[in-house]
N, C-alpha and C positions, 0 to 999 in steps of 0.2 A: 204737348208738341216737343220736337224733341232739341229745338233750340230758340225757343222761346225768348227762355231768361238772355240768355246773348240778344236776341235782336231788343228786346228792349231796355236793356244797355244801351245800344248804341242810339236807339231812339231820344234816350234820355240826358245822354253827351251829344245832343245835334251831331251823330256822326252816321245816322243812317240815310242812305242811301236808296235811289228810284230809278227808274230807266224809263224814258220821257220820248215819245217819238217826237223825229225832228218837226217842226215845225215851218215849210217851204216861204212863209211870205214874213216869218220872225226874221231881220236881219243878223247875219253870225257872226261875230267878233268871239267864239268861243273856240269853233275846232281848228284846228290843224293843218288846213287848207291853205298855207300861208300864203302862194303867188292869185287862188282864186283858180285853179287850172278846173278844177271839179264843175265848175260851170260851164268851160270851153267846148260847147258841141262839138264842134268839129274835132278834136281829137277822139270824140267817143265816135265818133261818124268812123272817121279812118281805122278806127282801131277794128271797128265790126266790117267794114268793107273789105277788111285785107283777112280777117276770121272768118268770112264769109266764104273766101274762093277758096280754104285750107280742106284735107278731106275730113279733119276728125278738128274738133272746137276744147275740146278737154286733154289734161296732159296724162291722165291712165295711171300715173305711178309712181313712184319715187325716183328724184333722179337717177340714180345707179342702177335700176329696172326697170327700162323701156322708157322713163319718164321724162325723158332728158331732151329737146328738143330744138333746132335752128333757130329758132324765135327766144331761147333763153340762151344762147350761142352767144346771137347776134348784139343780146342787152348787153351781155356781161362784157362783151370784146367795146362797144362804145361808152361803158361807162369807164374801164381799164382807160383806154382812149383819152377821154374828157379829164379823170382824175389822174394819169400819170402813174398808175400800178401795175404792174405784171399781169394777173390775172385774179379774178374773182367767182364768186358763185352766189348765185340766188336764193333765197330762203324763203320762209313761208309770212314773216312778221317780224318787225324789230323786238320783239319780247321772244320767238325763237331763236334770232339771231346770238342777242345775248347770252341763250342759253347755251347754244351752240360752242359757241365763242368761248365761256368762262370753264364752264362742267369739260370740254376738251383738254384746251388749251394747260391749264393747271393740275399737273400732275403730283406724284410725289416726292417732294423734294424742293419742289416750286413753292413761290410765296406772291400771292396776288397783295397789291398793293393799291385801296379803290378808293374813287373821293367820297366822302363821307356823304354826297347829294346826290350818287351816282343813283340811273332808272331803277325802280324794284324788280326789273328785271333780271338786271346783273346779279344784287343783291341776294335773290330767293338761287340762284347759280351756284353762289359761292358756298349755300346748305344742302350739296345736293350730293358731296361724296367726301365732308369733313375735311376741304382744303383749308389751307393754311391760309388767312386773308386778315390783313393789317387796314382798318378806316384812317387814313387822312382827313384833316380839317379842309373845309370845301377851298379847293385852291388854293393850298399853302403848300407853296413850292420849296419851301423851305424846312417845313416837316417831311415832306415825300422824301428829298435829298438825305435827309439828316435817317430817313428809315432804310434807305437803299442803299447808304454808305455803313448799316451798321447787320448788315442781313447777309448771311449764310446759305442762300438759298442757292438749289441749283440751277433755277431759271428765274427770273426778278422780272414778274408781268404788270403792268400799268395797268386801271383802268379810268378813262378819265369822260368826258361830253363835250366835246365843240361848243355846243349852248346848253343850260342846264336848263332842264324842259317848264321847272317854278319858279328859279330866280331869273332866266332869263339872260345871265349874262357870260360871256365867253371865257374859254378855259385858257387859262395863261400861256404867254407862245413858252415861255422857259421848260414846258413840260417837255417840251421834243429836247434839248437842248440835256436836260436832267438823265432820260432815257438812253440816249445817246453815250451819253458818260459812263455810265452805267452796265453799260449792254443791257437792258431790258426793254421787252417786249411791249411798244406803246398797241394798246387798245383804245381808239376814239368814236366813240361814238354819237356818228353827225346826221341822228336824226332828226334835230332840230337846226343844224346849220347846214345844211345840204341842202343846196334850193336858193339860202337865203341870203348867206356871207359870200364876200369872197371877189374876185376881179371876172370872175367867168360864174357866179355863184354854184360853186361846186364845195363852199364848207372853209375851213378854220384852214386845212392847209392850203387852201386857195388864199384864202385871206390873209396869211402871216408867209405866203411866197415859200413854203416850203418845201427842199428838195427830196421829192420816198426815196427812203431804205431799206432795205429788207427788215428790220424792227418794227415796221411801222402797221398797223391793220388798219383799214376804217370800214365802219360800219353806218348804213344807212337804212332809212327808210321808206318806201314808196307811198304810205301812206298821208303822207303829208305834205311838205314841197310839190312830190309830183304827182301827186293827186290820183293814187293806184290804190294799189294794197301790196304788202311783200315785202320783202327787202332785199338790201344786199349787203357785201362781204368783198370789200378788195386786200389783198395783200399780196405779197411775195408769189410763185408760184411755189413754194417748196412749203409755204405757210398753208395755202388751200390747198395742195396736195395731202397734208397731214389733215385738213377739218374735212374733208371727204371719205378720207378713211375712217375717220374719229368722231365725230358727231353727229349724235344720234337725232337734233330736226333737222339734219340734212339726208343723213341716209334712210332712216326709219319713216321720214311725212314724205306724202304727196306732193308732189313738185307743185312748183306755183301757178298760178291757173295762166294760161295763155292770154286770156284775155286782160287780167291785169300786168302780164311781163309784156302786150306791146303797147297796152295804155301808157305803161311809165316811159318805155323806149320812144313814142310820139312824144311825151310831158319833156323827156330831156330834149330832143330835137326842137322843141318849142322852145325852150329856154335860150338856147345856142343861137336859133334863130331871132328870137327879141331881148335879147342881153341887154340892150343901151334900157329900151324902155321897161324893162322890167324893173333894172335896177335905180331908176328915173323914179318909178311907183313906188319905190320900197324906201327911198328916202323922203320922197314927200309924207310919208306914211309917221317914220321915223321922226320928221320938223314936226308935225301935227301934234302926236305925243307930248314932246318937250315942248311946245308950245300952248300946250293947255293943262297939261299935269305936272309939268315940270320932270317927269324922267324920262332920263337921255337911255335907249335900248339900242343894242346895237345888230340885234335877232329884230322880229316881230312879235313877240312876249312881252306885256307889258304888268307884270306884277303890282298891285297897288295894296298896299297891306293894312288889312282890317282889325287883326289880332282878336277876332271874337266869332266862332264858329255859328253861332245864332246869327249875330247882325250879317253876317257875309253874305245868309242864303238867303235873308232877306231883301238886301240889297240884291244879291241876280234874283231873285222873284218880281221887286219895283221895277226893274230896268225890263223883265221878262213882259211886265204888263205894260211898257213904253214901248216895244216892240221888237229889244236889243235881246242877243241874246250872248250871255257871259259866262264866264266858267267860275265858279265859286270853291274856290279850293280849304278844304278843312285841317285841320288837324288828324291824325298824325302825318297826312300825306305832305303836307309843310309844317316848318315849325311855327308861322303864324300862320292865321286866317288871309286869305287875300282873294280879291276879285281876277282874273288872272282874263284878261283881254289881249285878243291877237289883232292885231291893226294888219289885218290882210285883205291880199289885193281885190277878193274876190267881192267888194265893198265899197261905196264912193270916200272919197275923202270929205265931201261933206259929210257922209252918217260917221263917219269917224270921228269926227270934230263933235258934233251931236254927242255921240256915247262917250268920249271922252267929259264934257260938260257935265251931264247926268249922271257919271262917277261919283265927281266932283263935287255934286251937289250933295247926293246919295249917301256919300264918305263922311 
C-alpha cells in the first residue's frame, strides 16, 4: 500500500487519527459551538422560511460571476454595522479566509510577521508562493516590536488571533498600539473571539474598546459563535477592494451557500437581541471553570494539560464512556497533550460542573 509505513508511524506515536460520527444524546463540551446557537430551532426555522419564498435556494457561482447576491449584501453591510468597518466580504471558511488573506495580501517586498501559535491555516499561506514570514514568540510584544523596528520591508503585515483556538487565551491589546507605530497591516483573526469576547460580543476589538483604522482587518468565523458555516473578512474599503481583485478563494470558489449566509445573519440578530443574557451565560460558564478546575478563561476554551498523547485520548475515551464528549488534542497540533473543553452555552451548567469534576478526577 502506498502509505502504509506513514500511517503506522503515526499509529505508533498515538498520533493517528479517526472521524467519529457525532453522537446526538453524548453531551458536547468538545465543538465549537460556543453560545449553543446550533440547537436554536427557531433560527433554522426562519432561515428556511425566508429561503423558501426566494426563486432559486443556491448561489450558482462565484461571487464575481453571477454569484453574488442580496442576502450576502445584506450580511456583510450588518456585520460592517455591528463591527464598526467600512466594508467586508464573505468567504467560503475560516481556513479559506486565511488563505485568502496571507497568499494576497503579502507580496514582494512585504514581510509577514506571525505569532508562532497562529491557526495552520495561516501557516501552510505563508508556503504557498515563498513569502518572506518572520515566527514571533506566542504573544511577545516585545519581540514583534523589536522585529518591526528592525525590518526593511515594503509593507510590515501582522498576523496575530483574538483567542488562540489551544491555549485559549487572548492576544495582547499592545498589538494594535505596536502596528500603529509601525504602519503595519494588523491581521486578527476572531474566529474564536467573535461571538464570545467583548461588550456587544463582537471580538478583542470590542473587548479592548478599540477605534478601526484603515490598518486594521478582522477576520471571522460562522462556524462557531454563530453557528453557520463561512466566514467573513472586514476591513477598509480600499483593503477588500484589492482581496476581491486578488484572492483566489474569493474569486475562483463558489460563493457561500445562501443558506448558511442567512443562518449566520439571524445567529448575529440573535446575539444583538439577547446581549445581557448571553453574556449572563458565558460568565457563569467562566465562574464554573475556575471554580472547579481552578483556570481563569477568558474565551470559552478551556485547555487542561496532560503532556502525554496516549493518556489524553484515553481520558476523552473515559469521559466519552460517561457520556461527555471532549476534544483531546495531540502533539504536534500543541506543544503538550491537553483535554481541550469548551464550556458552551449549548449545555447546562450543571453538566458543566459534572465534566469539569470527571476531568479532574480523570487528570
Amino acid at each position: 500500500m502506498y502509505y502504509q509505513n506513514e500511517l503506522e508511524a503515526l499509529k505508533k506515536s498515538k498520533r493517528y487519527r479517526t472521524r467519529e460520527v457525532v453522537q446526538p444524546d453524548i453531551l458536547d463540551f468538545a465543538s465549537n459551538d460556543y453560545l449553543g446557537l446550533s440547537h436554536i430551532k427557531e433560527l433554522h426555522d426562519a432561515t428556511c422560511k425566508t429561503l423558501s419564498q426566494m426563486p432559486l435556494h443556491s448561489t450558482k457561482a462565484s461571487l464575481l460571476v453571477n454569484g453574488y447576491h442580496q442576502i450576502h449584501k445584506d450580511f456583510e453591510e450588518a456585520l460592517c454595522e455591528a463591527n464598526g468597518f467600512e466594508e467586508g466580504v464573505i468567504v467560503g471558511s475560516g481556513f479559506n479566509a486565511n488563505i485568502a488573506l496571507i497568499e494576497a495580501l503579502v507580496r514582494r517586498g512585504d514581510v509577514l510577521f506571525m505569532d508562532e501559535k497562529y491557526h495552520a491555516s495561516g501557516v501552510l499561506a505563508t508556503r504557498l508562493n515563498g513569502m518572506n514570514v518572520k515566527f514571533f514568540a506566542h504573544n511577545d510584544m516585545q519581540e514583534l516590536e523589536e522585529l518591526l523596528k528592525t525590518t526593511e520591508a515594503k509593507r510590515k503585515i501582522v498576523a496575530v488571533e483574538g483567542i488562540y483556538s489551544m491555549d485559549g487565551d487572548l492576544v495582547s491589546k499592545e498589538v494594535f498600539e505596536i502596528c500603529d507605530a509601525h504602519d503595519a497591516i494588523l491581521i486578527m483573526d476572531e474566529a474564536h473571539s467573535s461571538g464570545v469576547v467583548g461588550e456587544h460580543l463582537m471580538g478583542v476589538f470590542d473587548h479592548y474598546n478599540v477605534p478601526i483604522k484603515p490598518n486594521y482587518i478582522k477576520m471571522g468565523t460562522l462556524g462557531k459563535a454563530y453557528g453557520s458555516f463561512g466566514a467573513f473578512i472586514l476591513a477598509s474599503s480600499h483593503i477588500i477592494e484589492y482581496l476581491i481583485n486578488r484572492a483566489k478563494p474569493i474569486i475562483y470558489a463558489t460563493a457561500l451557500s445562501l443558506y448558511d449566509t442567512l443562518l449566520a445573519h439571524n445567529a448575529l440578530r440573535y446575539m444583538q437581541q439577547n446581549l445581557l443574557m448571553l453574556k449572563g451565560e458565558i460568565k457563569k460558564r467562566q465562574d464554573i471553570v475556575y471554580e472547579e478546575l481552578g483556570i481563569r478563561v477568558e474565551g470559552l476554551i478551556v485547555p487542561i494539560v496532560i503532556n502525554d498523547n496516549e493518556k489524553v485520548i484515553e481520558i476523552r475515551d473515559a469521559l466519552k464512556g460517561m457520556g461527555y464528549a471532549v476534544g483531546g488534542i495531540r502533539q504536534p497540533t500543541v506543544e503538550r497533550a491537553i483535554i481541550r473543553l469548551i464550556a458552551r452555552l449549548g449545555v447546562s451548567c450543571d453538566d458543566l460542573r459534572d465534566v469539569c469534576r470527571q476531568v479532574k478526577l480523570q487528570a
